[in-house]
PAZAPA-4460 file (N, C-alpha, C; in steps of 0.05 Angstrom, whole numbers, plus 32768, in hexadecimal, padded with zeros to 4 digits):
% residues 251
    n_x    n_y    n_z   ca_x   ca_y   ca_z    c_x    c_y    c_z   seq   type   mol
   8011   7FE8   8000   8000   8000   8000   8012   8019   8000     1      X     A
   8007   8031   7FF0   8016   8043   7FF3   800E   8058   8001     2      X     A
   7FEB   8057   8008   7FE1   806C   800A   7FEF   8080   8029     3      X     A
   7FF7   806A   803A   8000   807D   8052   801D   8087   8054     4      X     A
   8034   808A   803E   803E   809B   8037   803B   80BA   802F     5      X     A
   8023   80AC   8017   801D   80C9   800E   800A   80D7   801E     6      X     A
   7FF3   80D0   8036   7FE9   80D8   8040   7FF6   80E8   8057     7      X     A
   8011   80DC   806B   8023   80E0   8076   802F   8101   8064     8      X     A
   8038   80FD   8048   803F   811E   803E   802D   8133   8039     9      X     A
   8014   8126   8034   7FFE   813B   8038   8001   8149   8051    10      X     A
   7FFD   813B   8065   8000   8149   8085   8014   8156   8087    11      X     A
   8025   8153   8084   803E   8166   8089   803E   8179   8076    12      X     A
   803B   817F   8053   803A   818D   8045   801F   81A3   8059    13      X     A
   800C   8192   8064   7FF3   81B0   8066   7FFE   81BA   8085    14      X     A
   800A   81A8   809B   8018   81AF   80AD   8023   81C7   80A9    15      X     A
   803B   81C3   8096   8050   81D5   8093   803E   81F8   8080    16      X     A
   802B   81EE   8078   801A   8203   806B   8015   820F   807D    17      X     A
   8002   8202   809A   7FFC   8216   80AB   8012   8228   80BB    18      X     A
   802B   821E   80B9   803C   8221   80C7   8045   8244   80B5    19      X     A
   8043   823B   809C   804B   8254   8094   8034   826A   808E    20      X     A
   8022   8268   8095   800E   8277   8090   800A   8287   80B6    21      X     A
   8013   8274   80C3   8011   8280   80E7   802A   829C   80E2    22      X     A
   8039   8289   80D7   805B   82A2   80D5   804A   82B6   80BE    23      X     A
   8045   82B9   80B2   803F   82D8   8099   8024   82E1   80B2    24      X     A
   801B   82D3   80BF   7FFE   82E2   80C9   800E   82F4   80E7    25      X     A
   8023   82E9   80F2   8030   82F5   8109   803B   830E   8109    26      X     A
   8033   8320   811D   8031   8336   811C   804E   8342   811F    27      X     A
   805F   8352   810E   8079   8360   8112   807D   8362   811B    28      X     A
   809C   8363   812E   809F   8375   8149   809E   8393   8144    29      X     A
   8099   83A9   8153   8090   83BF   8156   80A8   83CC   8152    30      X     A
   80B0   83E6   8141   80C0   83F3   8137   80BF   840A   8144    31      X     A
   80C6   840B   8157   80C4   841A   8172   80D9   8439   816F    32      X     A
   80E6   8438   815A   80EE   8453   8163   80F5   845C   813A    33      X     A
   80FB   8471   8136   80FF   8478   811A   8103   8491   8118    34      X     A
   810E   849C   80FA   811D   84BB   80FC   8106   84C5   80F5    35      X     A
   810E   84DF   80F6   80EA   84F8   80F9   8100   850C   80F2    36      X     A
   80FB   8515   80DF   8104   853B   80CF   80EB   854B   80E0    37      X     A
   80F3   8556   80E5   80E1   8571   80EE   80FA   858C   80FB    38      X     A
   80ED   85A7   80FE   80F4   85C3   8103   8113   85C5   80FB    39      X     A
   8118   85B2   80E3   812F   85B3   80CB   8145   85A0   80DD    40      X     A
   8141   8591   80EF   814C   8579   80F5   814B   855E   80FB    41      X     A
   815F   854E   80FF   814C   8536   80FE   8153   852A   811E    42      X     A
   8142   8519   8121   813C   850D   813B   8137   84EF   813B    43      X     A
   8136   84EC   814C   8133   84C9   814D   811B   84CB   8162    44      X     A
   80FF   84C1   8159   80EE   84BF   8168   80E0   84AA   8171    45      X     A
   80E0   849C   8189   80D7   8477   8190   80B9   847D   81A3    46      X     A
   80AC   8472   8199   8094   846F   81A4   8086   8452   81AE    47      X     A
   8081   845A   81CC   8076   8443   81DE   805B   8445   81E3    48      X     A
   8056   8437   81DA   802C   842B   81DD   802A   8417   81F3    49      X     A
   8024   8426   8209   8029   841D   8226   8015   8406   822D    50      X     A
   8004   8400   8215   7FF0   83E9   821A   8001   83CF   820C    51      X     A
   8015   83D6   81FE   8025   83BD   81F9   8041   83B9   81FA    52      X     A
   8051   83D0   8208   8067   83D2   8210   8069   83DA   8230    53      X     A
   8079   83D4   823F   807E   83D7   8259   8092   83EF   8258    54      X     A
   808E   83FD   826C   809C   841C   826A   80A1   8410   8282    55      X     A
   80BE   8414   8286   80C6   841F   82A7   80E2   8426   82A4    56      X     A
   80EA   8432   82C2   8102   843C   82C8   811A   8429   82D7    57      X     A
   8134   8431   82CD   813F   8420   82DA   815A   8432   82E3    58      X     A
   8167   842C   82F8   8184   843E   8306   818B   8429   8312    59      X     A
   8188   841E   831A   819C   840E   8333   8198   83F1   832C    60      X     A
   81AD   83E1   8324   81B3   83C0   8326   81B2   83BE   8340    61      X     A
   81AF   8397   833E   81B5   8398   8359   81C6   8391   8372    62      X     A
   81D5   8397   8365   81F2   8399   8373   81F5   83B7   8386    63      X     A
   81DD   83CD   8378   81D4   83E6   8384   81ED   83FC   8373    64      X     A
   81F8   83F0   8359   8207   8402   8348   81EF   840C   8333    65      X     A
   81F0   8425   8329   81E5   8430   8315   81EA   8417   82FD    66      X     A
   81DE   8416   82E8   81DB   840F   82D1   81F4   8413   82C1    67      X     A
   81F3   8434   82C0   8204   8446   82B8   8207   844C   829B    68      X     A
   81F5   8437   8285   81F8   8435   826B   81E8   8427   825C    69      X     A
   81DF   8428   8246   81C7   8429   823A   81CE   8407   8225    70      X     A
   81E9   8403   822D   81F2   83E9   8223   81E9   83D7   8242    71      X     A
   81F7   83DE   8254   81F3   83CC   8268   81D9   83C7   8272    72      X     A
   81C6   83DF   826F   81AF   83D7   827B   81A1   83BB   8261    73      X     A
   819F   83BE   8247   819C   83A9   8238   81A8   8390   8233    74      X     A
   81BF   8389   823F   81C7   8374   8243   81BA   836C   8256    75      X     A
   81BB   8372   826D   81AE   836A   8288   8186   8364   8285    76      X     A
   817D   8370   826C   8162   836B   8266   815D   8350   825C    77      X     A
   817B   834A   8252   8182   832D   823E   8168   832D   821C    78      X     A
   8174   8345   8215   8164   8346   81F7   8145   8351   81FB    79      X     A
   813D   8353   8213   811D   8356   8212   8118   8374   8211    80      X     A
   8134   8389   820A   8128   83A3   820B   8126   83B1   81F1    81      X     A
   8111   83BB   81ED   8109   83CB   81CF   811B   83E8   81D0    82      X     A
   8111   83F3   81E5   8122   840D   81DA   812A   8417   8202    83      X     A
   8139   842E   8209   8144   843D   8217   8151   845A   8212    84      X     A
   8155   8465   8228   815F   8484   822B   8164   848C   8245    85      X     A
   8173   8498   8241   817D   84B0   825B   8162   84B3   8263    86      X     A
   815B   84B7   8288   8141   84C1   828C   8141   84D9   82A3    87      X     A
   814B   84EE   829F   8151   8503   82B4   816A   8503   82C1    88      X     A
   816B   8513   82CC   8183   852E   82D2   8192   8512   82E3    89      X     A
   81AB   8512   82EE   81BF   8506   8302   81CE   8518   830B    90      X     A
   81D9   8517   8325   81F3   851F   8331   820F   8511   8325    91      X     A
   8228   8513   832F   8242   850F   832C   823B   84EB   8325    92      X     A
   822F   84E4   8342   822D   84CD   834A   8220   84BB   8344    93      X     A
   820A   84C3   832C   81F9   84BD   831A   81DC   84B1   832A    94      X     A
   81D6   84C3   8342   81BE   84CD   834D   81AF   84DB   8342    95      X     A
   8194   84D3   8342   8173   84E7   833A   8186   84FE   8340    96      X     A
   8186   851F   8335   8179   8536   8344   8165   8537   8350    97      X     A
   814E   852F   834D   8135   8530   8353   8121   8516   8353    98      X     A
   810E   8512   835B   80F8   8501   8359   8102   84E5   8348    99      X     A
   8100   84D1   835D   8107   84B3   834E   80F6   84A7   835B   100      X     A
   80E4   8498   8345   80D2   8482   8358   80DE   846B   8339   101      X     A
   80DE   844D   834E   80DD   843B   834B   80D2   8421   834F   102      X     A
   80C9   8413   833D   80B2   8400   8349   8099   8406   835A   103      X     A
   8095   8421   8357   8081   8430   8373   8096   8441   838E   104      X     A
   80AE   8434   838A   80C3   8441   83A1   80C6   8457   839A   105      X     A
   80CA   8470   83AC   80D6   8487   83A8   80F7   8486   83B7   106      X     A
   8102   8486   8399   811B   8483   83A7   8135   8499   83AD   107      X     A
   8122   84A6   8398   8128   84CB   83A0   8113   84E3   83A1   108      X     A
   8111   84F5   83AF   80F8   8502   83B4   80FB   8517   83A7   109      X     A
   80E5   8519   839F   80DA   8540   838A   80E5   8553   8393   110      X     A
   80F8   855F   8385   8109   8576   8383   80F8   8584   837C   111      X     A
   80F0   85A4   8395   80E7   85B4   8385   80FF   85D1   838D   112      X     A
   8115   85CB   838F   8123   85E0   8397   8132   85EE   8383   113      X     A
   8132   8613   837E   813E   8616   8368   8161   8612   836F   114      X     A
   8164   861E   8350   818A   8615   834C   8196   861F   8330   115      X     A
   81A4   861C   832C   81B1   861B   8312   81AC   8611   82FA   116      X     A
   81A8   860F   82E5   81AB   85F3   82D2   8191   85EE   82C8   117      X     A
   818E   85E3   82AF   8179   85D4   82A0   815C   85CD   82B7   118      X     A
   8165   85B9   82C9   815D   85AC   82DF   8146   85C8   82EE   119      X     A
   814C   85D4   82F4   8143   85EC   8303   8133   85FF   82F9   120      X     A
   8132   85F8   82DD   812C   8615   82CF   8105   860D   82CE   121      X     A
   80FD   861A   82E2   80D8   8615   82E9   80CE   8619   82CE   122      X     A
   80B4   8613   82D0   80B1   85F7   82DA   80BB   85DA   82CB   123      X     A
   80C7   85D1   82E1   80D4   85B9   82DC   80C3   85A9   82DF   124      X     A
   80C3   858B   82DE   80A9   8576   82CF   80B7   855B   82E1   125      X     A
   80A2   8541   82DE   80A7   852F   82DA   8098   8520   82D1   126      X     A
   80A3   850D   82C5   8095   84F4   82AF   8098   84D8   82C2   127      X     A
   8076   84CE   82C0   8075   84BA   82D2   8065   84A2   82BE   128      X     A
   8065   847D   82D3   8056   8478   82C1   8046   8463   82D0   129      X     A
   802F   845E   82D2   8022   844B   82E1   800F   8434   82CD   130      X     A
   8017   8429   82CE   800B   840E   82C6   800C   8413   82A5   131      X     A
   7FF7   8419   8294   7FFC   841D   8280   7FFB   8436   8274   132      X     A
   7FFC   844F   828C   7FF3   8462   827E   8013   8473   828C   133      X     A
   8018   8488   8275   802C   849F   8280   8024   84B7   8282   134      X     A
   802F   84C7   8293   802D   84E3   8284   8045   84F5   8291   135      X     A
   8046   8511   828A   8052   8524   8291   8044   8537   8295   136      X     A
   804C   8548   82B3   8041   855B   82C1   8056   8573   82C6   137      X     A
   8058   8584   82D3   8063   8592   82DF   8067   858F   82F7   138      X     A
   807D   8596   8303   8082   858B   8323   8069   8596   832D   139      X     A
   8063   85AF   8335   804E   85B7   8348   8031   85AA   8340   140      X     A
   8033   859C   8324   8011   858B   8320   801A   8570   832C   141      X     A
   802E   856B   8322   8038   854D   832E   802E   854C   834E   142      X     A
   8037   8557   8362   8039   855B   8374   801D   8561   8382   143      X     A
   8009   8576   837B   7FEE   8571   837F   7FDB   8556   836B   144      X     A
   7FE1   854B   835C   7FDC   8539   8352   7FE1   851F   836D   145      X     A
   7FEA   8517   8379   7FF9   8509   8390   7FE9   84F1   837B   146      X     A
   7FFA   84EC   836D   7FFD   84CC   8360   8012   84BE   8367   147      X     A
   8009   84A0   8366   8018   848E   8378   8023   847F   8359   148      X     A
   8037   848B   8346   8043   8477   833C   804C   8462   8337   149      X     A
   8055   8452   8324   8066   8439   831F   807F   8440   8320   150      X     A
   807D   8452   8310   809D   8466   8305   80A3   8481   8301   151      X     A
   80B0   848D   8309   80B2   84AD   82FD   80CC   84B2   8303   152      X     A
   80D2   84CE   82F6   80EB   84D6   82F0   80E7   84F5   82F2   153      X     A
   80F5   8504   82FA   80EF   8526   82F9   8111   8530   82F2   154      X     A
   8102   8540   82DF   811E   8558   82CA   8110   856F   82C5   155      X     A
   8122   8579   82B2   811B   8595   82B0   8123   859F   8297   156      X     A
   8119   85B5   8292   80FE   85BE   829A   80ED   85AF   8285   157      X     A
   80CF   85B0   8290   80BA   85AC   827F   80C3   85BB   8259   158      X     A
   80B7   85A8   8247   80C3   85BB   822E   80A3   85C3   8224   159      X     A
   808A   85B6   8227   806D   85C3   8220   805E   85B4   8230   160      X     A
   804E   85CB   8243   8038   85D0   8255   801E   85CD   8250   161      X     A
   801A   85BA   8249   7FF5   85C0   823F   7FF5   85CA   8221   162      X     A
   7FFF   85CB   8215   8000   85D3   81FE   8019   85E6   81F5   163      X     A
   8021   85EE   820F   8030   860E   820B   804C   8600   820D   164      X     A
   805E   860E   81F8   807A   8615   8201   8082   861C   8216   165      X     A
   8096   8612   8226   80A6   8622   824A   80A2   8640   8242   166      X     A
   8099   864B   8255   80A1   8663   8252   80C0   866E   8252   167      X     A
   80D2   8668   825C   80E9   866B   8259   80F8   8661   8242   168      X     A
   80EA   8651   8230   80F8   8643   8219   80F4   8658   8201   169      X     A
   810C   8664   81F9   810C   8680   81DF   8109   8665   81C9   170      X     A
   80FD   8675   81B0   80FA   8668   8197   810E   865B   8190   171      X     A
   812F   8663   818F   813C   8662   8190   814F   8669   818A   172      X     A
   815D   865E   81AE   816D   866D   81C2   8188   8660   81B2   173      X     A
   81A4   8668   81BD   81B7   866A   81BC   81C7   864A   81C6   174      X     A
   81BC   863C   81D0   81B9   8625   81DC   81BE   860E   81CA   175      X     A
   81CC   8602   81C5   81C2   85E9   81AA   81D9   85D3   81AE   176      X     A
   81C2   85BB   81BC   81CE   859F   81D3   81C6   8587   81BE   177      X     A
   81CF   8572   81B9   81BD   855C   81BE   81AF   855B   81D2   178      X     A
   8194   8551   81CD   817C   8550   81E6   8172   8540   81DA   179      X     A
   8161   853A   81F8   8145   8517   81F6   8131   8529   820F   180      X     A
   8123   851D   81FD   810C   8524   8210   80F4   8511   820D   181      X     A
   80DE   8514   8215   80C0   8501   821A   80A4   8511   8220   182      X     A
   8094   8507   820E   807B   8510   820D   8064   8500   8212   183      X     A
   8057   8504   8212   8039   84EF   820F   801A   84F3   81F7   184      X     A
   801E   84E7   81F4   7FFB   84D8   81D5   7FED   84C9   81EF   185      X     A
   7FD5   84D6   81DC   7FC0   84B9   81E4   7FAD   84B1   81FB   186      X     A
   7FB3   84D5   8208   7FAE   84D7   822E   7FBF   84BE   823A   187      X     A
   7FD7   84C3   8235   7FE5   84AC   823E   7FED   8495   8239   188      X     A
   7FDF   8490   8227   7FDF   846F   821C   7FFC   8467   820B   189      X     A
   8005   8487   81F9   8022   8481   81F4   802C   8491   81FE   190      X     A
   8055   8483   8200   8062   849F   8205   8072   8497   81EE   191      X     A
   807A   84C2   81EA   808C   84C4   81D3   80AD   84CA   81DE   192      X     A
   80BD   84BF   81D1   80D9   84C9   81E2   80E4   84D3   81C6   193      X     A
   80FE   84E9   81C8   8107   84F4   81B0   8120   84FE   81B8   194      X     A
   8134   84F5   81A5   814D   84FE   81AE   8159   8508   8195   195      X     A
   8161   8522   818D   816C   8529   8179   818B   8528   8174   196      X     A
   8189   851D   8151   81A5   8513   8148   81BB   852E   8145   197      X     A
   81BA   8543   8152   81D3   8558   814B   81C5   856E   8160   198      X     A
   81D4   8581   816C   81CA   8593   8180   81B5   85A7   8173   199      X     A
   81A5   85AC   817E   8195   85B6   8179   8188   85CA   8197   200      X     A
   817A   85E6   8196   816C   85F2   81A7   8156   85E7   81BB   201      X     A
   8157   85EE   81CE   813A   85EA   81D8   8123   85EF   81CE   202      X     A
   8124   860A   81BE   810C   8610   81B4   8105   85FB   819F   203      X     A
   8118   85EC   8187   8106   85E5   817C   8101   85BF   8186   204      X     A
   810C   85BA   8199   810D   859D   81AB   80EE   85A7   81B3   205      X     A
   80EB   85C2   81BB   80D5   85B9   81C6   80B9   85B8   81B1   206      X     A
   80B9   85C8   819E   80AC   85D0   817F   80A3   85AF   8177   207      X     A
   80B4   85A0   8180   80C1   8583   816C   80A4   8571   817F   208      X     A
   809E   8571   8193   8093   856B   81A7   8072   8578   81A9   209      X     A
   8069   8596   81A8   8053   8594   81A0   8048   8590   8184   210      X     A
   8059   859B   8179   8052   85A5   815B   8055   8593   8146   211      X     A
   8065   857D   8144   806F   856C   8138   8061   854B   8140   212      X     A
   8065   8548   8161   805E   8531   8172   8043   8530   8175   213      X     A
   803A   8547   8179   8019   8548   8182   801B   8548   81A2   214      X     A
   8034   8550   81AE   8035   8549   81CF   8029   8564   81DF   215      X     A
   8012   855F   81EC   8003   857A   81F9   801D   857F   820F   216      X     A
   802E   856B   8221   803D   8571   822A   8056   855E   822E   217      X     A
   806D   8569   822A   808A   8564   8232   809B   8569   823E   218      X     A
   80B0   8552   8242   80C7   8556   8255   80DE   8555   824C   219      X     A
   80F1   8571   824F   8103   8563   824B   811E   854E   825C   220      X     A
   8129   8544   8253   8138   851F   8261   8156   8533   825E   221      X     A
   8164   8535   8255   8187   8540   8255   8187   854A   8239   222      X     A
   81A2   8557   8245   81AF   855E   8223   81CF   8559   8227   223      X     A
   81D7   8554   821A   81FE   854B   8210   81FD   8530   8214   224      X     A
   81EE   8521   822D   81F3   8507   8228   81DD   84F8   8225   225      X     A
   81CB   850D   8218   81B8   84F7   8205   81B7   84DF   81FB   226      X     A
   81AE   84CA   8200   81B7   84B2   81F9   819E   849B   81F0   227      X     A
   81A4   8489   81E0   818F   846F   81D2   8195   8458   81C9   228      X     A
   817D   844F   81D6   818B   8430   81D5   816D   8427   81BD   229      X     A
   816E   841F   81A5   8156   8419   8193   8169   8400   8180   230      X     A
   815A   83EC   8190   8166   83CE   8181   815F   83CB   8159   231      X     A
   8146   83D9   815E   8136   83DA   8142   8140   83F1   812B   232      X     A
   8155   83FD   8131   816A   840D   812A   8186   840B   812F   233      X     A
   8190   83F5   8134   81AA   83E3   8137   81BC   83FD   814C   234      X     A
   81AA   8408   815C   81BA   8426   816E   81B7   8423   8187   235      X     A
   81D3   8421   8197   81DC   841D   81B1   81F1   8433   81BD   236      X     A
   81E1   8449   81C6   81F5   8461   81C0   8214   845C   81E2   237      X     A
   821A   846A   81DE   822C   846A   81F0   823E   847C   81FE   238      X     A
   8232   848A   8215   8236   849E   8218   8247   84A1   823C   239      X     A
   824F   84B8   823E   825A   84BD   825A   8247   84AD   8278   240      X     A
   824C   849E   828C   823A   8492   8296   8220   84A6   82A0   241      X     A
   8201   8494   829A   81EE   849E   82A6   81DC   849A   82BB   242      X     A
   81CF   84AA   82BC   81C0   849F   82DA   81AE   8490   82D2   243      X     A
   818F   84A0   82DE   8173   8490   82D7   8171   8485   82B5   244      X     A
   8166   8473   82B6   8166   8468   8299   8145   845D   8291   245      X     A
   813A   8460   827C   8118   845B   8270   811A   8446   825B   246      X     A
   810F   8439   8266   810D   8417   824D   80F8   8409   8248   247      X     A
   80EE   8400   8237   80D1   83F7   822C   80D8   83DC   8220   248      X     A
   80C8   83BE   822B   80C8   83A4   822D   80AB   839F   8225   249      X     A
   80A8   8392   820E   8094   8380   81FC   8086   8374   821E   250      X     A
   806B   837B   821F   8057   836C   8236   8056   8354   822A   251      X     A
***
């Protein structure tokens, strides 16, 4: 008899059919960050859809050493991280300036004291994120808001208020950094992060963010050691050590 040979390759021929029809029907991995021309420069802009990416913060291994680098923190994820960045201001020692919550911990408390520097220049902000939703406030809304976080981070200054440009931010000023900063779509549901490829002003970092992003409000994260980690762009930047660090993991 021959028939259970050929019945035997039938099965496997329609096997292997479904097999390839599961693979073309499977959904891409998500292309999480990409270049954006806008206010005559270009930027690298990665966007997290907090209903299918995990946003959180990370500083301290646990050995209780900082991270310190946008390579080490992704090794230590072992492949599972889509994208990262610098996430607010540090000291020498690569301490918060200001406001660090982790896992729900506050592991540095809300700076509202003035000073010198980027950091200080009111109103200053922080970007938080609880379960699946983010946003950014201003310290003094943050703070009457009394939300109990997952995660947040506080820098400075705010770059658009409700719609508005900082008041202190000229069209553009004399100023021209690499910078990253973070916004929010969606009443929260995404966040936008943006770090531009050559120095550029505040004014138009922040231009880039309402006007371009659609972000009613933003933060800005540093400038000189702006930094990105986007696997889906073969880019692992590498920069002077940093402090707090922002990373997004496939739920």
């Amino acid at each position: 008899m021959t028939t259970r040979p050929v019945h035997a390759l039938l099965i496997a021929l329609l096997a292997l059919a479904a097999l390839a029809r599961g693979a073309m029907a499977a959904p891409a991995a998500p292309e999480l960050c990409r270049a954006v021309q806008a206010q005559g420069e270009t930027f690298t802009v990665c966007t997290i859809d907090l209903r299918r990416q995990r946003l959180r913060l990370f500083w301290l291994q646990e050995d209780g050493r900082p991270y310190g680098a946008l390579g080490t923190l992704a090794e230590k994820q072992g492949g599972r991280l889509g994208f990262a960045m610098n996430a607010g201001m540090y000291d020498k020692d690569q301490v918060p300036v200001g406001l660090y919550v982790e896992d729900g911990r506050e592991m540095k408390r809300v700076s509202t004291a003035d000073g010198p520097g980027n950091f200080h220049l009111k109103p200053n902000g922080v970007f938080w994120v609880k379960g699946d939703r983010a946003g950014v406030l201003d310290t003094g809304h943050y703070l009457r808001a009394k939300l109990r976080p997952d995660f947040a981070t506080q820098s400075g200054p705010m770059l658009v208020i409700d719609g508005q440009i900082h008041p202190k931010i000229s069209a553009d000023g004399p100023s021209q950094k690499i910078r990253n900063g973070v916004g929010v779509q969606e009443d929260g549901r995404v966040a936008v992060f943006a770090i531009s490829e050559r120095p550029v002003t505040f004014g138009a970092f922040a231009r880039l963010f309402r006007d371009d992003l659609g972000c009613r409000d933003a933060l800005f994260l540093d400038g000189t050691v702006s930094s990105l980690y986007a696997p889906n762009l073969n880019r692992s930047d590498i920069s002077r050590p940093l402090g707090p660090l922002v990373g997004a993991i496939a739920r």
